[in-house]
VEXBAMAR-434369 format. One line per 2 residues: number of its first residue (from 1); for each residue x, y, z of C-alpha. Coordinates in pm, whole numbers, plus 50000, padded with zeros to 5 digits. Example, Ala and Ser with C-alpha at 12.3 -4.5 7.8 and 13.67 -1.06 7.14 Angstrom:
1 = 51230/49550/50780 ~ 51367/49894/50714 .
This chain:
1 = 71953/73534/60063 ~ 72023/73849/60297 .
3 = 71763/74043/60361 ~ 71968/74333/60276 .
5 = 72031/74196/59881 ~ 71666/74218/59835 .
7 = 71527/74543/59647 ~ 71215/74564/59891 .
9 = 71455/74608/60245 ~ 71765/74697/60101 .
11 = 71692/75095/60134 ~ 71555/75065/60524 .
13 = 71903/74801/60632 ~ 72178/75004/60798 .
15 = 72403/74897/60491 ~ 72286/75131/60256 .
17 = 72240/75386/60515 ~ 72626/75326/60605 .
19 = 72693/75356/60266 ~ 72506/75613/60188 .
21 = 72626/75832/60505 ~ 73023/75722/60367 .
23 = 72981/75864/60046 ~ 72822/76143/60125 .
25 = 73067/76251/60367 ~ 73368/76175/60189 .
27 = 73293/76303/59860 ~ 73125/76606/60039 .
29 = 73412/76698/60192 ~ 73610/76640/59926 .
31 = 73431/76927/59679 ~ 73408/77145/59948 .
33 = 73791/77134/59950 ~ 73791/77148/59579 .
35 = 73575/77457/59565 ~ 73838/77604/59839 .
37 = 74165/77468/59710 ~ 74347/77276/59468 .
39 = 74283/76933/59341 ~ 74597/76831/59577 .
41 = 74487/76961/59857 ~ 74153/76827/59812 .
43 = 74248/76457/59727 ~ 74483/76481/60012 .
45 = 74175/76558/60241 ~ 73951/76282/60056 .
47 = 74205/76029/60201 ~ 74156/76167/60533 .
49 = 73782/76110/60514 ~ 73795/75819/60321 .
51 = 74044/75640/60576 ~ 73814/75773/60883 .
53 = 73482/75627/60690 ~ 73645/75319/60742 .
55 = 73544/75307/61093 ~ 73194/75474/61035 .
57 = 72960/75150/61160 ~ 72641/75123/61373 .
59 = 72759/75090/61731 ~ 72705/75300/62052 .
61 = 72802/75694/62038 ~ 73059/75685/62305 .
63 = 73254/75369/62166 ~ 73183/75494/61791 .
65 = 73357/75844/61888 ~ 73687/75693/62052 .
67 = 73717/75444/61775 ~ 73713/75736/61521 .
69 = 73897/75899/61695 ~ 74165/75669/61737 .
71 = 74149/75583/61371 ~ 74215/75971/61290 .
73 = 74502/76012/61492 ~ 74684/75691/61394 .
75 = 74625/75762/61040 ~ 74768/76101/61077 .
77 = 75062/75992/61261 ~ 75170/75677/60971 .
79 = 75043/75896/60679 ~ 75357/76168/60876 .
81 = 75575/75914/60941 ~ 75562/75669/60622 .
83 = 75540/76000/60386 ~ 75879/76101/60563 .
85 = 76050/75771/60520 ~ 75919/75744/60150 .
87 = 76249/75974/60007 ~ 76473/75650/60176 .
89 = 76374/75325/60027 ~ 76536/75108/60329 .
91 = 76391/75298/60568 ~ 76061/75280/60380 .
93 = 76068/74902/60410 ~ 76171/74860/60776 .
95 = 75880/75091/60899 ~ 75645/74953/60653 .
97 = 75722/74623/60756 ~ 75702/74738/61119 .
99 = 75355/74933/61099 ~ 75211/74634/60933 .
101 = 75302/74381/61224 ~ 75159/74631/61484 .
103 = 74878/74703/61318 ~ 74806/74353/61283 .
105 = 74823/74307/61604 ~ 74541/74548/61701 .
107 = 74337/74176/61638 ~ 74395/74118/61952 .
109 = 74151/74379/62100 ~ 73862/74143/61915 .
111 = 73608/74220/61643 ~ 73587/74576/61692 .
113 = 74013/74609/61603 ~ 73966/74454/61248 .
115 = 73811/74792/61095 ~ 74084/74983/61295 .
117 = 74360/74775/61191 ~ 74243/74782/60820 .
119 = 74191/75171/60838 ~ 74611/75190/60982 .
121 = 74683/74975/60666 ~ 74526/75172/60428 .
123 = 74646/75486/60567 ~ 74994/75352/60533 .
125 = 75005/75229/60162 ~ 74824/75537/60052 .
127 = 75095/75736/60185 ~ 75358/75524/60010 .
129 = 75300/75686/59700 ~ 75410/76018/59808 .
131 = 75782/76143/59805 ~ 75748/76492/59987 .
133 = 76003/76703/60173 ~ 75976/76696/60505 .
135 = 75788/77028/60567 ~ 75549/76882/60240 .
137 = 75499/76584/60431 ~ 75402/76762/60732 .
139 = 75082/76922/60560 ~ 75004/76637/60362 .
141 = 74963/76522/60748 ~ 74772/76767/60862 .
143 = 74484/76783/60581 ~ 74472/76423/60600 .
145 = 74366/76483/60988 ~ 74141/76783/60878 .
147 = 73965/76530/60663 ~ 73951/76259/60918 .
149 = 73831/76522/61181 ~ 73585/76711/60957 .
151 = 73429/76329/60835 ~ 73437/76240/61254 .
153 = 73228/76539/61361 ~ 73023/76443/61033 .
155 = 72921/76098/61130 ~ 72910/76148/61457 .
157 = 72676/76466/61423 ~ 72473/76214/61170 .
159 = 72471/75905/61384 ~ 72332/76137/61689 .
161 = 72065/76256/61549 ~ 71975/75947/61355 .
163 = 72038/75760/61677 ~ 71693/75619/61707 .
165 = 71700/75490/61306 ~ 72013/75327/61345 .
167 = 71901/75123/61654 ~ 71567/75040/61476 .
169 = 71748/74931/61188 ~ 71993/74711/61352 .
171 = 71763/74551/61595 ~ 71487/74481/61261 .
173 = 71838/74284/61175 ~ 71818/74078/61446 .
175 = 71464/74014/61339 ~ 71488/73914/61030 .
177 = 71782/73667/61118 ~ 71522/73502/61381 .
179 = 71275/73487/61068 ~ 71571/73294/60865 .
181 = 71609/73087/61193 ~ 71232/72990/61219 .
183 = 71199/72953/60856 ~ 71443/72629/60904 .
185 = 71250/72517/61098 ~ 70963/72500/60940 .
187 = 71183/72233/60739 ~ 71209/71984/60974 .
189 = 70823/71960/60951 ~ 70845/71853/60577 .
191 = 70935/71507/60498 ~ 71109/71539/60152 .
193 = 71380/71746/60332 ~ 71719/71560/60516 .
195 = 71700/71660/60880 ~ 72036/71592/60952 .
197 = 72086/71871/60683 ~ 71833/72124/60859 .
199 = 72063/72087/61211 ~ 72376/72151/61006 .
201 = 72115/72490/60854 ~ 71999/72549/61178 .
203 = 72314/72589/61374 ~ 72457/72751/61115 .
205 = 72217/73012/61116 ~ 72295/72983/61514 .
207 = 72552/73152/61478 ~ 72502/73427/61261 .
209 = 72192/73517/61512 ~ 72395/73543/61780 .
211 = 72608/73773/61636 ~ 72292/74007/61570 .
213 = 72128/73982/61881 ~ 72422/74033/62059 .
215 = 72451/74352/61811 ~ 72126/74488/61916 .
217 = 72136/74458/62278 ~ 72456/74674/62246 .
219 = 72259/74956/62114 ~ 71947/74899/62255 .
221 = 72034/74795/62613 ~ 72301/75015/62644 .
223 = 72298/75352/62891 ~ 71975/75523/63002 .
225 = 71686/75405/62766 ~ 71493/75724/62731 .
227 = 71066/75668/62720 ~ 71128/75689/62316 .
229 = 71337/75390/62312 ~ 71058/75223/62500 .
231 = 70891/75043/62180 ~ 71261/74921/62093 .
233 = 71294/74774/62451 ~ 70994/74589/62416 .
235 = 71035/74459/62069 ~ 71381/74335/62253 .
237 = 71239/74175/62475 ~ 70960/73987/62277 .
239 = 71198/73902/62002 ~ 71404/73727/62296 .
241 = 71102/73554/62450 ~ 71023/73446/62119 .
243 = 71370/73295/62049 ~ 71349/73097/62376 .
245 = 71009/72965/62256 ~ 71145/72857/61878 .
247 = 71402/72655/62108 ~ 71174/72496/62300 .
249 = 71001/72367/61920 ~ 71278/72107/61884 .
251 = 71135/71772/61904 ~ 71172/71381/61802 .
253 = 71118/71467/61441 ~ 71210/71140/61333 .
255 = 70925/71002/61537 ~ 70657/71228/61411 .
257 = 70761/71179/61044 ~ 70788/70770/61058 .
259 = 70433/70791/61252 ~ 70289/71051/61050 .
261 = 70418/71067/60704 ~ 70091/70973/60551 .
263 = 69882/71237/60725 ~ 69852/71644/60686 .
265 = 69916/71732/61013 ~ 70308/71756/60916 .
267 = 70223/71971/60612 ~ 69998/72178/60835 .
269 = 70258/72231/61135 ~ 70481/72320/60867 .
271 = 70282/72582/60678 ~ 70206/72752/61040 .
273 = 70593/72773/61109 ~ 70681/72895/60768 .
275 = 70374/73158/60804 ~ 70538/73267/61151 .
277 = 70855/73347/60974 ~ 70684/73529/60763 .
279 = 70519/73721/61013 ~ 70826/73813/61185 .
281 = 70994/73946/60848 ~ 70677/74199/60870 .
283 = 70788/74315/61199 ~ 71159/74389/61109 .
285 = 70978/74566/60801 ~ 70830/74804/61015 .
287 = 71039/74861/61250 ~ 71288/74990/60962 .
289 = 71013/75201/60861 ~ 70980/75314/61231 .
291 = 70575/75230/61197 ~ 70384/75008/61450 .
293 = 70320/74649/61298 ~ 69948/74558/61228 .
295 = 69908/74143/61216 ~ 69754/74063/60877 .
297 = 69884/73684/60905 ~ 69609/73437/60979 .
299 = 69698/73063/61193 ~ 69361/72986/61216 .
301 = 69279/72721/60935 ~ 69615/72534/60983 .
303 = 69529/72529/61407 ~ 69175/72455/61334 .
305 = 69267/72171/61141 ~ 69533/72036/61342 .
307 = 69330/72077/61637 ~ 69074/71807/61470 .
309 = 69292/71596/61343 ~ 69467/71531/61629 .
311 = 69107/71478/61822 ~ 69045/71229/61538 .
313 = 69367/71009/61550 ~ 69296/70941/61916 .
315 = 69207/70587/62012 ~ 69263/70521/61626 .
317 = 69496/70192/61551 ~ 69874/70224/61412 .
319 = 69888/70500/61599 ~ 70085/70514/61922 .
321 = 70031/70685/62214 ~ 70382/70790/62226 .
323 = 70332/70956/61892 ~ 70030/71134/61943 .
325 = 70143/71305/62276 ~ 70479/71387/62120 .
327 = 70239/71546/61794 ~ 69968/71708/62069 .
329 = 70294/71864/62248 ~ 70432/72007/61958 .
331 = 70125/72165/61851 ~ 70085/72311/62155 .
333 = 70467/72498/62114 ~ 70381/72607/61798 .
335 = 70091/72745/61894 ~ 70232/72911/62184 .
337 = 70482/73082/61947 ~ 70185/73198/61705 .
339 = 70058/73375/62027 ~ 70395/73541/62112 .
341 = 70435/73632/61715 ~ 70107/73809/61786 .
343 = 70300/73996/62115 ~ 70586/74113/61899 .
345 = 70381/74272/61669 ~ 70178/74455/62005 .
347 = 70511/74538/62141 ~ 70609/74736/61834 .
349 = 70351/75009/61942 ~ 70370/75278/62217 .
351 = 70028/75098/62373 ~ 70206/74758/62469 .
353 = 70231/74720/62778 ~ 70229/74343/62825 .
355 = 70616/74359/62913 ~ 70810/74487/63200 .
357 = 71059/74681/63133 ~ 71298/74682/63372 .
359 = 71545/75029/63341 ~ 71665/74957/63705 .
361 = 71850/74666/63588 ~ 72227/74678/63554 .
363 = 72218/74540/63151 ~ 72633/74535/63176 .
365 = 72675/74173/63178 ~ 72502/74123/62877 .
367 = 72649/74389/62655 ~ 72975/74373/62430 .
369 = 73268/74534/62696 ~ 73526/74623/62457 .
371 = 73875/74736/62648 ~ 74182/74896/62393 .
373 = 74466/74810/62670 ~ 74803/74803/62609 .
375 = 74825/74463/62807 ~ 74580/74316/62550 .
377 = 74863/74348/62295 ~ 75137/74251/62562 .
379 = 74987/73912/62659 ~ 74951/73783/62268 .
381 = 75313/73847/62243 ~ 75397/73493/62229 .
383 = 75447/73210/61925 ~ 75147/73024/62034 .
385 = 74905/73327/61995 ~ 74698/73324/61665 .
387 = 74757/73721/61693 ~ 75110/73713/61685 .
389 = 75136/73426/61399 ~ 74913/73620/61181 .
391 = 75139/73968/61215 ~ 75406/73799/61144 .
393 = 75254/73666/60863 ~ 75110/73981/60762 .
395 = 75486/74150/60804 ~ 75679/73880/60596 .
397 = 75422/73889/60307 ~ 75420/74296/60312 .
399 = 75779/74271/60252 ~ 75781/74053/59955 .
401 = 75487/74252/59802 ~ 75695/74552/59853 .
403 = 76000/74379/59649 ~ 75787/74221/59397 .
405 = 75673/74629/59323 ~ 75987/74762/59317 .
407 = 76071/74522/59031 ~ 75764/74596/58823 .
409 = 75854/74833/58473 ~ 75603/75062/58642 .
411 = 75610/75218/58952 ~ 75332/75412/59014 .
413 = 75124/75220/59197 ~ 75317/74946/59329 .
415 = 75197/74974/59652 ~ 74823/74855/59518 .
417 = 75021/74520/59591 ~ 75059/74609/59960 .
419 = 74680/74704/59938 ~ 74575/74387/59815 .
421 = 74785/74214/60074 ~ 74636/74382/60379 .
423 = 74256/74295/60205 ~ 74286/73926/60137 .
425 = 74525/73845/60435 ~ 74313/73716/60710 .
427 = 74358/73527/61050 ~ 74247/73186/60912 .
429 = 74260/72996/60604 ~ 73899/72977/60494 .
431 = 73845/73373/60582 ~ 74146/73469/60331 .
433 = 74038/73196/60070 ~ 73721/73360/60058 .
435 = 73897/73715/60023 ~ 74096/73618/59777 .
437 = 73811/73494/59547 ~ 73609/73793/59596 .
439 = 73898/73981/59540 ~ 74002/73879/59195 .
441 = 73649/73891/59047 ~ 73546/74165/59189 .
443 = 73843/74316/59048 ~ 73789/74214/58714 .
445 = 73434/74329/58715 ~ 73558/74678/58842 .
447 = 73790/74682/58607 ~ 73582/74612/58291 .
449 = 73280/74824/58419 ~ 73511/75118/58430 .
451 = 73639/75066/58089 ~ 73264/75059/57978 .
453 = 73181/75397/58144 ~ 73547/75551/58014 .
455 = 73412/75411/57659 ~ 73113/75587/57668 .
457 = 73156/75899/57817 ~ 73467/76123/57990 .
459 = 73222/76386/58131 ~ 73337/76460/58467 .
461 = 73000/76478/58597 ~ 72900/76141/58507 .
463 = 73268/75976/58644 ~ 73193/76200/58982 .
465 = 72867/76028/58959 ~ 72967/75718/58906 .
467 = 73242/75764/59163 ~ 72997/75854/59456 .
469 = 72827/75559/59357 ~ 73104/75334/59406 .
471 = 73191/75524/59742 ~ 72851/75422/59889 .
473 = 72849/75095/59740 ~ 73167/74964/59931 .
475 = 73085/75007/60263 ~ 72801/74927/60220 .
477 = 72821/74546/60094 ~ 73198/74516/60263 .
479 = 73042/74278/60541 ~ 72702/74075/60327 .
481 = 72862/74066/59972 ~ 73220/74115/60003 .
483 = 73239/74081/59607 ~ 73041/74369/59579 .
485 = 73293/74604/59770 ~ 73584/74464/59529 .
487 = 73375/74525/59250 ~ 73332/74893/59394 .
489 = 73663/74959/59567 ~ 73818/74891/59163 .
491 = 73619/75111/59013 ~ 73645/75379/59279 .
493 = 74011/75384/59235 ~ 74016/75394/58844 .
495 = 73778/75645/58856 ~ 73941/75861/59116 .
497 = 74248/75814/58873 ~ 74058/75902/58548 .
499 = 73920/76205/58705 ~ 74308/76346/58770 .
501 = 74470/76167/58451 ~ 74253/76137/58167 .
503 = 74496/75972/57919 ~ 74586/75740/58194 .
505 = 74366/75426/58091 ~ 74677/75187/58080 .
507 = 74641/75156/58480 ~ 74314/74927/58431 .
509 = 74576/74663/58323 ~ 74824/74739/58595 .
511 = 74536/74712/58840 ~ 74469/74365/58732 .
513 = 74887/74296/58750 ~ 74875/74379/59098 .
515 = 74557/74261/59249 ~ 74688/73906/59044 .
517 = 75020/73931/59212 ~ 74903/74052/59569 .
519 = 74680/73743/59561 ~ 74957/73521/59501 .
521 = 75173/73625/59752 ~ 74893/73648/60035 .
523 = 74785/73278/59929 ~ 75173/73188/59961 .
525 = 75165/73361/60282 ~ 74878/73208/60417 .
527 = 75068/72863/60452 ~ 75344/73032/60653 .
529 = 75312/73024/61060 ~ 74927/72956/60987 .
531 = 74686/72909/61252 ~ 74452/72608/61181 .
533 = 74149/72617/61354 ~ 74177/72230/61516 .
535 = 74475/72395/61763 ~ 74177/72593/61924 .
537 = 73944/72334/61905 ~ 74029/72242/62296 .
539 = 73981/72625/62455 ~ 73675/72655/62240 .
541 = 73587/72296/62360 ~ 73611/72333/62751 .
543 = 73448/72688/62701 ~ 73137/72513/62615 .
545 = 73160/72246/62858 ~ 73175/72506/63146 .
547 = 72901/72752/63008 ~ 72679/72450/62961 .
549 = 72717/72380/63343 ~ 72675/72716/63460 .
551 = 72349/72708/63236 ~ 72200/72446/63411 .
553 = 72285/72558/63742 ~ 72100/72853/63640 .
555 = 71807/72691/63476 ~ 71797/72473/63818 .
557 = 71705/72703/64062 ~ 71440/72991/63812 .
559 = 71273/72613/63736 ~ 71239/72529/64099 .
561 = 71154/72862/64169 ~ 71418/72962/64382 .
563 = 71555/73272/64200 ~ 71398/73576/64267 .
565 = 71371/73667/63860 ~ 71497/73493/63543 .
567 = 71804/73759/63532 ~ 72109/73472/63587 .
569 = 71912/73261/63369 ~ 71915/73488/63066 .
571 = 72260/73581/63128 ~ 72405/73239/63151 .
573 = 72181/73109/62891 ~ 72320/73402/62649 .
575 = 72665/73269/62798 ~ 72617/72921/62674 .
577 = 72480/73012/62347 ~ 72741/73262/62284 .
579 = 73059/72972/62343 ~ 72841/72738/62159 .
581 = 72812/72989/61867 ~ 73185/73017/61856 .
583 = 73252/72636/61817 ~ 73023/72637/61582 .
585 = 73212/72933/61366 ~ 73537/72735/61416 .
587 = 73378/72396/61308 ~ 73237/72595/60970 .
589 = 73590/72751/60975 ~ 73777/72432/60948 .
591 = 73532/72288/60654 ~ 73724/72548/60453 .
593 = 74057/72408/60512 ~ 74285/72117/60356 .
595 = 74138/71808/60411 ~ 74517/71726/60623 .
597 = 74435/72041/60826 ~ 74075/71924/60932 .
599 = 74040/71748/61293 ~ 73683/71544/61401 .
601 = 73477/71711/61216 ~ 73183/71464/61276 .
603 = 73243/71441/61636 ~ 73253/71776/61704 .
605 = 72950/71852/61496 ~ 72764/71577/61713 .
607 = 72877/71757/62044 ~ 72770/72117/61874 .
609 = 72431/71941/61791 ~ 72392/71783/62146 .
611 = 72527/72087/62343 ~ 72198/72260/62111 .
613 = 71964/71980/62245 ~ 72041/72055/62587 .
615 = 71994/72447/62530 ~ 71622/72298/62387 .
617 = 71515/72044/62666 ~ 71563/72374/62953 .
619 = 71357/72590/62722 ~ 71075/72338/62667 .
621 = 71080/72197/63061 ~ 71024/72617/63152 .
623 = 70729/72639/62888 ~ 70605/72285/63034 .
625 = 70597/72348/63364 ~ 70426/72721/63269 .
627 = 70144/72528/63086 ~ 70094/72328/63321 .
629 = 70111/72508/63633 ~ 69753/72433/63777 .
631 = 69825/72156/64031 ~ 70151/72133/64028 .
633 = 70318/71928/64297 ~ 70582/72144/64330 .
635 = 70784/71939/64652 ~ 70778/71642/64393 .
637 = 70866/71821/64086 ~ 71149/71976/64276 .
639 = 71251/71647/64385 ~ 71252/71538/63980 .
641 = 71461/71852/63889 ~ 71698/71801/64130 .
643 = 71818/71460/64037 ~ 71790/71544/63663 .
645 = 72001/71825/63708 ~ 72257/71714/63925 .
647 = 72310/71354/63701 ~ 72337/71613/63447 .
649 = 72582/71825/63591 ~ 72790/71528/63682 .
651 = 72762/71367/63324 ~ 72916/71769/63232 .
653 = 73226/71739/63502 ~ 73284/71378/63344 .
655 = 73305/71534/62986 ~ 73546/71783/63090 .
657 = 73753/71513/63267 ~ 73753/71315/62917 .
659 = 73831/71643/62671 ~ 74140/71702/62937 .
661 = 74253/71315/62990 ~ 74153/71167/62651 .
663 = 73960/70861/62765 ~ 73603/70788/62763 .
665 = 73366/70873/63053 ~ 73324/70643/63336 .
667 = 72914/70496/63371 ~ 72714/70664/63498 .
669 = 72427/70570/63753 ~ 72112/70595/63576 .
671 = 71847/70846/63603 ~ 71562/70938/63837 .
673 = 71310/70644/63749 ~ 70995/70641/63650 .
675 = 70749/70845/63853 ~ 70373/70664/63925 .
677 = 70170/70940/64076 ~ 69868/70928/64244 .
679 = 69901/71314/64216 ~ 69660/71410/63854 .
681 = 69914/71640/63786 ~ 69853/71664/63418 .
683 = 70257/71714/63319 ~ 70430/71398/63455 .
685 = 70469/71227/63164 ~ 70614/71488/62926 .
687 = 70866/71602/63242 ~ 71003/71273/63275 .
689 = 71033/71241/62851 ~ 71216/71572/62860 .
691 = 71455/71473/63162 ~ 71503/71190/62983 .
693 = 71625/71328/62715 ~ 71855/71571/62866 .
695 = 71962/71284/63033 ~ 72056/71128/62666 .
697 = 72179/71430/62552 ~ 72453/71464/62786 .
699 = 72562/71124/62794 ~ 72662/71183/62418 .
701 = 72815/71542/62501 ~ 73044/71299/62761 .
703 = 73114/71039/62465 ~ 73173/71297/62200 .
705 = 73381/71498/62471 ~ 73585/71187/62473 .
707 = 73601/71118/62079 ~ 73738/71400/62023 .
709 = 74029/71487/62255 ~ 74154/71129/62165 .
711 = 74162/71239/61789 ~ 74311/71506/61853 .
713 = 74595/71341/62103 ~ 74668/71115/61806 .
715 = 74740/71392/61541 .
């Protein structure tokens, strides 16, 4: 479950403070222009605020402002120009039609245009409803911008001076998806569970951590870091070390259960991984509750007693040597990440001062650039962009949700159709199927709560209630429990409605009607110019390839110790996760589809997988060589790194030669052999097992590579 669905963190997450902040503002403003004005004038200025909320999410000041801002002008200028084509039904239709293509479009500037072109969408049906003159439609214009601006200088007043909250709250985020993370692995620990089903877990939950680390390092990392964002920097930093420790975890778990199945020590490792994701859910707890995090967690029974139990199996028959080095190594990870558990919870107080910080550092390459240019939009002007396909898809369905209304014996709110277009209507398949089914229950569920409260009471204080209720509750669940927000966004409508007409309960019914209908015709429309997720599978493909090469390149010289710092290495190894996280969404992506529309799924999982491996073996060859960094014969080491790398490199250019050519990779010349030492370096051994299996590893990324651009040249 989401930490944010649970009653004990749901009040500290940024959801409920989003949703909270929405509400507030919007219904705020809208009884201040009650108290002021009409009930016109005043719903007319809810929209405003209600279409700027829209764009009300945790992000940094600057870029939060100009996307606000940008969301309050366009909505002005559509709500102008759609309320003075509304008198001229043909007209009405071409620029509807129009707006909804161009808007669509704005998916081109990434993640951060979905919001916006959602916000230009609801802007425009809302205003379909009104037929004004055009000097009416003029200040129906301009209160709709006094609401947007008055809601902007709201949230942007609010989000300055809770700027410190919202950074603690997004970065605990990140924390708590690194607990989830861990947590699966404690799995692979226990016997009774499939492992192949903890990898598919695990890089599933790859991806959504990503997505929040990358999400904190844009707040955090972002401008000057002032000394009161020095805790948050650490905790950063520790949560990052930490992650590159969990990596370096992964291990022949097949080996250690077939050897060890009978014995404790798997229970045991397991219990100490579980308790360290545990731990770390303490730390995102206090960090929401901006507190410094006191270690109450205790490791030292389960170390204790692997520590003897390993002592014991040694020399003991049935049990091979192979085993009990690959059990004594992973003990020695996990306790290595109990220790740096223990450093996260120090770095969450002013008094750590274990970690550099490093303020001089340009943190640019690692942070989110996000770039609204007008060449953006030109260049996915084409048939073959997924952009384009999907506003044209958007436009066509628009249109025949705007015919089906005007054919409906009411005509009030046709243009909820339009509205439930624009919601369910996503760039791929399995994103829209999902709307869709959120959409009609949470719709029904809306629908028949409202009926409830409307059965029980009309007092106007209990509806408003109700209604800022609703207000908070769909932003606030719109991203974790879509449902949720349909549930809300219903009953925030009906109530809005009930509020203005009290004899009007037949729209419940025509509220189902439409939501039923605009369903239809966005499933329909999903079919038409769609954009299946196997005809990116190549660009998404190569992207890896070349990120994993530029990783090890890296990881080359900060393991010889030839890089001044571990900068590059961070960079490309955020690089490499970052492309592999995006195959992986893709892969999930195309699960969802028709079966027809689904393209080496295996294959490509086995590459994801592999491409994950190889991400593991650099992490746990920089902890090796750091443990074991008393005698070591660094000339010959370097040596050993240098072959390893460069077969590995070479195995890389050969899998991007298959993916482009279609045919498997040529041989290649086997590894560095075996090194016999006279040297007592203590580390040998486990250095040659791990290049060894890097060396596996990307043998299979050049087979898979291979696999699966010949399945796909056969579609």
């Amino acid at each position: 479950m989401h930490y944010a669905l649970t009653p004990r963190t749901f009040l500290y997450s940024h959801y409920f403070a989003t949703g909270l902040r929405a509400a507030t503002g919007v219904i705020g403003l809208t009884l201040l222009a009650l108290a002021a004005s009409d009930l016109r004038t005043a719903m007319t200025v809810c929209i405003g605020a209600l279409c700027t909320s829209l764009m009300d999410l945790p992000g940094p000041l600057r870029h939060k402002f100009n996307e606000m801002l940008a969301s309050v002008l366009l909505g002005t200028v559509l709500t102008l120009v759609i309320s003075l084509c509304a008198p001229l039904p043909w007209l009405l239709f071409i620029v509807v039609a129009l707006v909804s293509f161009l808007a669509s479009m704005m998916l081109a500037f990434g993640r951060r245009g979905m919001p916006l072109q959602f916000a230009a969408l609801f802007s425009m049906t809302l205003a379909m409803q009104n037929i004004l003159t055009p000097i009416q439609s003029l200040a129906h214009a301009g209160l709709f911008m006094a609401g947007g601006l008055a809601y902007l200088w709201y949230a942007i007043g609010l989000a300055w001076l809770l700027r410190r909250r919202i950074k603690e709250q997004v970065l605990a985020e990140a924390l708590y998806e690194l607990a989830q993370y861990v947590d699966i692995k404690a799995g692979f620990y226990d016997i009774h569970t499939d492992l192949d089903a903890q990898l598919v877990a695990l890089i599933r939950r790859q991806v959504v951590l990503a997505e929040r680390q990358q999400a904190a390092r844009d707040l955090i990392l972002r401008g000057r870091r002032s000394a009161s964002d020095q805790v948050l920097v650490q905790v950063h930093y520790a949560m990052l070390d930490l992650y590159e420790l969990v990596l370096a975890t992964q291990t022949d778990y097949a080996l250690l259960r077939r050897q060890f199945a009978d014995s404790e020590v798997l229970t045991w490792m397991r219990d100490l991984v579980a308790k360290a994701a545990r731990d770390i859910e303490s730390v995102a707890y206090a960090v929401t509750r901006h507190r410094g995090s006191l270690q109450k967690v205790s490791y030292t029974p389960e170390l204790r007693a692997l520590d003897e139990a390993i002592s014991r199996m040694e020399g003991q028959p049935g049990v091979s040597k192979e085993a009990l080095d690959l059990l004594r190594s992973a003990y020695s990870r996990i306790s290595g990440m109990v220790g740096m558990v223990a450093q996260l919870h120090r770095a969450t107080t002013p008094q750590a001062d274990s970690l550099e910080l490093v303020p001089s550092v340009d943190m640019t390459p690692f942070l989110t650039q996000q770039k609204y240019e007008l060449g953006v939009l030109r260049d996915n002007l084409r048939m073959d962009s997924p952009i384009f396909r999907f506003s044209l898809r958007v436009l066509l369905a628009v249109l025949v949700g705007l015919v089906v209304a005007g054919h409906l014996p009411y005509a009030s709110h046709g243009y909820w159709i339009v509205l439930t277009i624009a919601v369910i209507l996503k760039p791929s398949y399995s994103m829209t199927r999902q709307r869709r089914r959120d959409r009609l229950i949470g719709t029904l569920v809306g629908c028949a709560l409202t009926l409830m409260i409307l059965h029980v009471t009309r007092s106007p204080a209990v509806l408003l209630a109700c209604l800022f209720i609703a207000t908070a509750a769909g932003p606030t669940f719109v991203t974790i429990k879509y449902r949720y927000t349909a549930v809300a966004a219903s009953m925030q409508i009906l109530l809005q409605i009930s509020l203005l007409l009290p004899e009007s309960g037949h729209v419940v019914g025509e509220r189902l009607v439409d939501t039923v209908l605009g369903a239809v015709i966005a499933t329909v429309f999903s079919f038409v110019l769609p954009n299946w997720e196997y005809r990116s599978l190549p660009r998404l493909l190569r992207g890896v390839l070349q990120a994993s090469s530029a990783y090890l390149a890296a990881s080359r010289e900060l393991l010889q110790e030839r890089a001044e710092n571990d900068f590059v290495y961070r960079l490309r190894r955020k690089q490499f996760m970052d492309s592999l996280a995006a195959l992986s969404a893709a892969l999930l992506r195309m699960q969802d589809e028709p079966p027809s529309k689904r393209r080496a799924v295996e294959e490509i999982h086995q590459f994801v997988l592999k491409n994950y491996l190889v991400a593991s073996q650099i992490a746990a060859i920089r902890l090796l060589l750091r443990n074991h960094a008393e005698a070591l014969p660094r000339e010959a080491v370097n040596d050993w790194l240098e072959q390893a790398c460069d077969q590995a490199c070479r195995m890389l250019a050969q899998a991007r030669q298959a993916l482009d050519s279609g045919l498997p990779p040529d041989q290649a010349p086997p590894g560095p052999p075996e090194v016999h030492s006279d040297d007592a370096w203590s580390g040998w051994q486990a250095l040659q097992r791990r290049t060894r299996l890097l060396d596996d590893d990307v043998r299979q990324i050049a087979f898979q590579a291979g696999m699966i651009a010949r399945m796909l040249r056969t579609v």
